[in-house]
BAFI-3210 file (N, C-alpha, C; in Angstrom, 3 decimals, decimal comma, padded with zeros to 6 digits):
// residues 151
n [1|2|3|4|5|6|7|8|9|10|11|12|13|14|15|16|17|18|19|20|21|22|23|24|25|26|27|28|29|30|31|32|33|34|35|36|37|38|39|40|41|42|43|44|45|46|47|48|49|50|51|52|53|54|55|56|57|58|59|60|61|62|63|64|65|66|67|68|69|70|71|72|73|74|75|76|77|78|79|80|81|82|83|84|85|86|87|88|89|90|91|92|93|94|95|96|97|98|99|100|101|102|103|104|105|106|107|108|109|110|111|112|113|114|115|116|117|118|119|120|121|122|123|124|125|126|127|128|129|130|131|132|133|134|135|136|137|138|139|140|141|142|143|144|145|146|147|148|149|150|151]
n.u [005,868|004,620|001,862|000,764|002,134|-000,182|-002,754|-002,974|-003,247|-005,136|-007,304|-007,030|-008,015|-010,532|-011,045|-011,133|-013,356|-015,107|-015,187|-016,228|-018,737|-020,059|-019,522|-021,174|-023,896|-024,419|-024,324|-026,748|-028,633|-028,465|-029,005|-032,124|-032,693|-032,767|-034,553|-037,814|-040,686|-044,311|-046,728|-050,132|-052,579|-054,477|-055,545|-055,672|-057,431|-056,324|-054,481|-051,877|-052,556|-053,777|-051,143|-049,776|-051,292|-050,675|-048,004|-047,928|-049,021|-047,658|-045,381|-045,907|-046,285|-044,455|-042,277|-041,053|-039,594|-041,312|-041,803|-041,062|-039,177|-038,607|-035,939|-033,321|-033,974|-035,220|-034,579|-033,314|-031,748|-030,279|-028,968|-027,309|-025,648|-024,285|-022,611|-021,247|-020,007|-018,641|-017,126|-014,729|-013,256|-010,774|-010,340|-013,120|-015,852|-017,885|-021,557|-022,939|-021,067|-021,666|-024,528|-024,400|-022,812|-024,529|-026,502|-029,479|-032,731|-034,438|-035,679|-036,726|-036,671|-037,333|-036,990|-033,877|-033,705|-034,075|-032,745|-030,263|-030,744|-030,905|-028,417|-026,828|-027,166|-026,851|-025,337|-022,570|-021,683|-019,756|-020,615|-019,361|-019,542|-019,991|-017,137|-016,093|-014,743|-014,705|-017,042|-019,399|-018,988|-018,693|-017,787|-016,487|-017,279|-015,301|-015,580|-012,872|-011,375|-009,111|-007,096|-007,906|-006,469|-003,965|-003,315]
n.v [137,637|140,005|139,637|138,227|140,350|141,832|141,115|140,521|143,667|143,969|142,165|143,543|146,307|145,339|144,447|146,833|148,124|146,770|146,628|149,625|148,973|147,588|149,480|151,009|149,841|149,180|151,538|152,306|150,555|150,816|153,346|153,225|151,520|153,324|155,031|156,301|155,185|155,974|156,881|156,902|158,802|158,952|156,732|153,461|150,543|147,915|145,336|146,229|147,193|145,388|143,530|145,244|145,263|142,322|142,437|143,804|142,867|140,336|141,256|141,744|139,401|137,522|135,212|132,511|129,623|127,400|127,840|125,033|122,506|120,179|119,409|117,354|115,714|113,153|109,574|108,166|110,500|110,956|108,627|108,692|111,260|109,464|107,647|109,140|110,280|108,158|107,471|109,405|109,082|106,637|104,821|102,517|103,073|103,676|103,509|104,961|107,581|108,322|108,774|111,025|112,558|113,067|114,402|114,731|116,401|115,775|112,994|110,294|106,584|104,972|105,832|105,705|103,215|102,317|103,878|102,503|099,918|100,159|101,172|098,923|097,259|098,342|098,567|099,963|100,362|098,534|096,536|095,946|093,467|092,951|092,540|090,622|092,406|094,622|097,143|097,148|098,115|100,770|100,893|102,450|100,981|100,453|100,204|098,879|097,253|098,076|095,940|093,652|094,194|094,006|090,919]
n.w [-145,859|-146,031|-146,365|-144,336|-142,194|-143,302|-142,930|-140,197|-139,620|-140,500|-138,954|-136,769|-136,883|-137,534|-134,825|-133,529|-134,614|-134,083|-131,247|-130,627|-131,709|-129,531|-127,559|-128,466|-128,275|-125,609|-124,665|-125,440|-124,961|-122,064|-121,632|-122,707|-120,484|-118,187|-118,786|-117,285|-117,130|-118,481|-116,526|-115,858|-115,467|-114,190|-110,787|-111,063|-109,691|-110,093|-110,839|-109,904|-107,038|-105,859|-105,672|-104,123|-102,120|-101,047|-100,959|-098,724|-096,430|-096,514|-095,002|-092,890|-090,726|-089,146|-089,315|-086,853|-085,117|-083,097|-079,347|-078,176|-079,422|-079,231|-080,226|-080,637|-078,798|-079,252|-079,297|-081,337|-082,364|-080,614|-080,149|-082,099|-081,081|-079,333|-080,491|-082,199|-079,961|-079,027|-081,005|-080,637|-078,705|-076,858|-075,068|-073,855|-073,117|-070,079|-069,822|-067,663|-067,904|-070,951|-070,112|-068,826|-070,696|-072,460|-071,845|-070,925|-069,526|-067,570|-068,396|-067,955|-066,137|-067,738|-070,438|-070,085|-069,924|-072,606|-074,156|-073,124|-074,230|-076,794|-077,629|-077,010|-079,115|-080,977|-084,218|-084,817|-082,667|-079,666|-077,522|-074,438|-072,227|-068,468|-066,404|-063,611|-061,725|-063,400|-065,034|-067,225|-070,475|-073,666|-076,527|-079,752|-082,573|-085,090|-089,305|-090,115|-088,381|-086,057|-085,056|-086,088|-088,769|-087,796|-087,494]
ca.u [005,798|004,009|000,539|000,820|001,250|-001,603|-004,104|-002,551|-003,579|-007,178|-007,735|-006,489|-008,747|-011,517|-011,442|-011,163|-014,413|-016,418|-015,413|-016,857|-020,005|-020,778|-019,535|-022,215|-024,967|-024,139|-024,777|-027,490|-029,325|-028,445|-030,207|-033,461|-033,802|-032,843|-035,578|-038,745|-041,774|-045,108|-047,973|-051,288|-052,560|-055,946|-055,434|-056,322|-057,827|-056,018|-053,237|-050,909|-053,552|-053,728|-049,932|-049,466|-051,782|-050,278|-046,779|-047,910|-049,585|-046,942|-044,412|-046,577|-046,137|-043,416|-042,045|-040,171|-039,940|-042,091|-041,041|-040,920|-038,993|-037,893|-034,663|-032,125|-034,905|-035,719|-033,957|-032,533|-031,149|-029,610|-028,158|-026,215|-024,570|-023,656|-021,911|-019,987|-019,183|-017,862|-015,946|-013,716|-012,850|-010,008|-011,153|-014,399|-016,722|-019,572|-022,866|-023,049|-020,616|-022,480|-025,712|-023,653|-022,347|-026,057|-027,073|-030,710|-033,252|-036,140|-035,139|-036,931|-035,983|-037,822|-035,735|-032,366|-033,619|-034,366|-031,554|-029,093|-030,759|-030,683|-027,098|-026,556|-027,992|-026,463|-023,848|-021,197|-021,215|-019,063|-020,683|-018,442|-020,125|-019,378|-016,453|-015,249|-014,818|-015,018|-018,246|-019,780|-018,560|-019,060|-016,508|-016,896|-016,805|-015,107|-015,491|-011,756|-010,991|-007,355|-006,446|-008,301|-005,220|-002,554|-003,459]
ca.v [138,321|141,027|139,149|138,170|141,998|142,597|140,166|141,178|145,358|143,813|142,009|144,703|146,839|144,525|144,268|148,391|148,619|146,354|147,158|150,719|148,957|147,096|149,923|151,984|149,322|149,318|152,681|152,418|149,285|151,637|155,168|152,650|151,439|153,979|156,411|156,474|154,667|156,461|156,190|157,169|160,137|158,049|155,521|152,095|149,621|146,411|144,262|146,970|147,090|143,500|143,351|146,279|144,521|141,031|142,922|144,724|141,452|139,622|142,190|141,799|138,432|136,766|133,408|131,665|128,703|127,250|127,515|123,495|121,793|119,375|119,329|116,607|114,859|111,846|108,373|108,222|111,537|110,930|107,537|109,387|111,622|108,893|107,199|110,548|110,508|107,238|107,734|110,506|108,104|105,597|103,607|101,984|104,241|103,218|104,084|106,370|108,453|108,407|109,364|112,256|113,555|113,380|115,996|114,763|116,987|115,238|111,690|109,225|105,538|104,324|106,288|105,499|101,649|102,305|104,392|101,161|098,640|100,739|101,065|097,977|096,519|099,113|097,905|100,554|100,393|097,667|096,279|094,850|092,917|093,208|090,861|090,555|094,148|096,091|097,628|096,846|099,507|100,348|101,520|102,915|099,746|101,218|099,369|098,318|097,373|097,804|094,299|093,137|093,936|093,227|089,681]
ca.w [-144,602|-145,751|-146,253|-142,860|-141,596|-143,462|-142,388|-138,704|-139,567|-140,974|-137,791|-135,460|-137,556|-137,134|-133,462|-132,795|-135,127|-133,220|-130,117|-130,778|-132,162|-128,718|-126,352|-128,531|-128,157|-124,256|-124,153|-125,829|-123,811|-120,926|-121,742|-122,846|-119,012|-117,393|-119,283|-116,851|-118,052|-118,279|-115,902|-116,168|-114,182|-113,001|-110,067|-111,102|-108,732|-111,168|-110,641|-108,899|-106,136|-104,965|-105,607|-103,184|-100,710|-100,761|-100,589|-097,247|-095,532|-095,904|-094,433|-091,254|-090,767|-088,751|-088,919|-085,734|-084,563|-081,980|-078,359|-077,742|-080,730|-079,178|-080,876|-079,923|-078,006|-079,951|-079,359|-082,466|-082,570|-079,056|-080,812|-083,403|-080,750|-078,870|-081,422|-082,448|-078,831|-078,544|-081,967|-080,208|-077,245|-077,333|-074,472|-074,133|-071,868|-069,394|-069,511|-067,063|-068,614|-072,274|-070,079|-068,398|-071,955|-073,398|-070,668|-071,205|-068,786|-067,345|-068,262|-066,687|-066,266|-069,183|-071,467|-069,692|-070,440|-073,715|-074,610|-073,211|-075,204|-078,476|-077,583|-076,700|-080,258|-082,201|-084,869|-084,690|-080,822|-079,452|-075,992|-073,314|-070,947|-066,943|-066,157|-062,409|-060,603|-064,064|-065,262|-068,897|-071,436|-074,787|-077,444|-081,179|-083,343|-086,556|-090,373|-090,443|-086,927|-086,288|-084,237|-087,240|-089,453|-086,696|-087,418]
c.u [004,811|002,745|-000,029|000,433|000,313|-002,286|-004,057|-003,438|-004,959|-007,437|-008,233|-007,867|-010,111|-012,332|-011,737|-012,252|-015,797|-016,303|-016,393|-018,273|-020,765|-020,786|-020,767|-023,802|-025,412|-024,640|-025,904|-029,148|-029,443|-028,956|-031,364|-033,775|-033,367|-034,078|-037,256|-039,729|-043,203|-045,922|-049,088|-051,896|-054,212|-055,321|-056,181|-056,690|-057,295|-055,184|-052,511|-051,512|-053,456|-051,905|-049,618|-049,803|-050,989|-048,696|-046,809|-048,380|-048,829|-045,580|-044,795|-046,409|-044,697|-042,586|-040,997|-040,741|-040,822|-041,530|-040,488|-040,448|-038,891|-036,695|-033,876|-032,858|-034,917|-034,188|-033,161|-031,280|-029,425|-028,564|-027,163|-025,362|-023,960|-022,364|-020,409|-019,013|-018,396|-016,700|-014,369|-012,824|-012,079|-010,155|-012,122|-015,014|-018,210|-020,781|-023,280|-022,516|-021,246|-024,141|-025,059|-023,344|-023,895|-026,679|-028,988|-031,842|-034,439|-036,330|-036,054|-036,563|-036,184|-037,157|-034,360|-032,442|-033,538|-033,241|-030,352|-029,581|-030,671|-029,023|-026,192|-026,667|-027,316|-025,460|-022,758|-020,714|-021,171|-019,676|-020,055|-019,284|-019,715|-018,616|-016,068|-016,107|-015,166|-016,594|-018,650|-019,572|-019,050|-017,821|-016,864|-016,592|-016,763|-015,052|-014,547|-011,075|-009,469|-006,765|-006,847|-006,899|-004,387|-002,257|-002,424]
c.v [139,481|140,695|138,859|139,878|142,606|142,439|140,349|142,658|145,120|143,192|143,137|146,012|146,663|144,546|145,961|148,738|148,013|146,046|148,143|150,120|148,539|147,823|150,538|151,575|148,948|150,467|152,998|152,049|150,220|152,430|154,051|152,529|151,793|155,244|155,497|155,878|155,416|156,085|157,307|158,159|159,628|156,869|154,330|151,400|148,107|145,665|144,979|146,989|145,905|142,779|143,869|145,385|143,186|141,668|143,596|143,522|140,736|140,119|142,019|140,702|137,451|135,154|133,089|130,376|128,460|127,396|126,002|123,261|120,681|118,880|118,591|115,689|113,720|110,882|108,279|109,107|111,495|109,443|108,016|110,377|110,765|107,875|107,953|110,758|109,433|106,726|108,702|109,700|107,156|104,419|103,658|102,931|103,501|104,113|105,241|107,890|109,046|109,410|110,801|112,957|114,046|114,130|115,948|115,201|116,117|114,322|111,236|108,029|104,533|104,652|106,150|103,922|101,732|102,839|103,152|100,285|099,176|100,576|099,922|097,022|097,333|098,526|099,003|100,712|099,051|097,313|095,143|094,713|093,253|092,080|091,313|091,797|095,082|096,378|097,374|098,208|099,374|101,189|101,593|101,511|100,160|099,902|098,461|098,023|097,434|096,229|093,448|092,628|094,115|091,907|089,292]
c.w [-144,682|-146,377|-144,815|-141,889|-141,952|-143,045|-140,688|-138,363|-140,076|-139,453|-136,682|-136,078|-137,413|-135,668|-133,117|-133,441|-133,838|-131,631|-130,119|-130,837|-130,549|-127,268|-126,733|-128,001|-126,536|-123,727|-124,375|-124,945|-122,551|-120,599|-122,015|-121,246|-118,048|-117,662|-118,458|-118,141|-117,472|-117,685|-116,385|-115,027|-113,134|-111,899|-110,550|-109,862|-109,112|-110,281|-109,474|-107,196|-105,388|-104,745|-104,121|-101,961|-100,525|-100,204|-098,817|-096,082|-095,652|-095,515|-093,157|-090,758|-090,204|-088,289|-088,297|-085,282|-083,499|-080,709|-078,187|-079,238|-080,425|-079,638|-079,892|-079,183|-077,992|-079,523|-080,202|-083,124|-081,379|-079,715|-081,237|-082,263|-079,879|-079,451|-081,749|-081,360|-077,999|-079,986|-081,922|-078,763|-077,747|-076,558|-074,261|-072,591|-070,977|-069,826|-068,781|-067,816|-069,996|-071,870|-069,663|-069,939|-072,696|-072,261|-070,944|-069,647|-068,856|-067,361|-067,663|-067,069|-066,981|-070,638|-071,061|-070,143|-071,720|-074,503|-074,263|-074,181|-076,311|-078,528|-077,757|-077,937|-081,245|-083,153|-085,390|-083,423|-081,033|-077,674|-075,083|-072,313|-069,619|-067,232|-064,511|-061,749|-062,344|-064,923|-066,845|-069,509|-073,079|-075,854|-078,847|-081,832|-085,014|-087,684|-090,168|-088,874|-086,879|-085,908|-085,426|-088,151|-089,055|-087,380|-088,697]
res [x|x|x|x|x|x|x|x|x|x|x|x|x|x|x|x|x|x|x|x|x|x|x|x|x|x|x|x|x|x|x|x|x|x|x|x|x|x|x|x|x|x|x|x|x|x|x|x|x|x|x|x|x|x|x|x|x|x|x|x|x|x|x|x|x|x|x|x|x|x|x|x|x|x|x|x|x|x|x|x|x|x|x|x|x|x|x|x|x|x|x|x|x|x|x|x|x|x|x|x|x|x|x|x|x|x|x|x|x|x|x|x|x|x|x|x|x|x|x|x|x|x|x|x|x|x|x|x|x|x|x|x|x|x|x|x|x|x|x|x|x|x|x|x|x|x|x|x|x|x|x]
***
């Protein structure tokens, strides 16, 4: 037992030395860069110079977007929220409605064609034909269909 408490009071011994050693070398590291570094009492024209300048020219300099991004614009883009927006729906939605949610400004009737047949072709949209009195719809057509595994 009492090799044990020794090798315990050498440890303990151990650790309270070199603690001390790394708070000293802490303090040490610390006074180095915090102590001012010397300059030179002439102005150079060198490195610091062209630094300075590049640092001030591009402080002046403001980057924004363009007015026109077109953001959300594109066919494709307009696809993908239609999708999202017929993934939140439990029954199958017309057309109209899909163009009404896509709030697209300016439209004309070359992009309302174009936007149905993309739709219409898509393979996660589900298109119901017209039957009778009710109107052709379209509904999210998910991986695992449920009626699927009814069966």
């Amino acid at each position: 037992m009492s090799s044990l408490q020794a090798s315990m009071n050498a440890f303990r011994g151990e650790l309270s030395s070199s603690a001390s050693r790394v708070s000293n070398q802490r303090r040490t590291v610390a006074a180095q860069s915090v102590a001012p570094t010397p300059r030179s009492s002439t102005p150079s024209a060198g490195h610091n110079d062209l630094k300075r300048k590049r640092q001030e020219s591009s402080q002046s300099i403001v980057y924004s977007q363009p007015a026109d991004t077109d953001t959300g614009k594109s066919l494709m883009t307009q696809t993908f929220y239609v999708v999202d927006y017929l993934k939140g729906k439990d029954k199958p939605v017309t057309f109209d409605d899909i163009w009404r949610h896509l709030s697209i400004q300016g439209a004309d009737a070359q992009t309302y064609r174009h936007m149905l047949h993309i739709i219409k072709e898509h393979a996660k949209v589900e298109y119901i034909p017209k039957s009778g009195s009710l109107p052709e719809t379209f509904r999210f057509r998910p991986i695992h269909d449920e009626w699927f595994n009814a069966l």
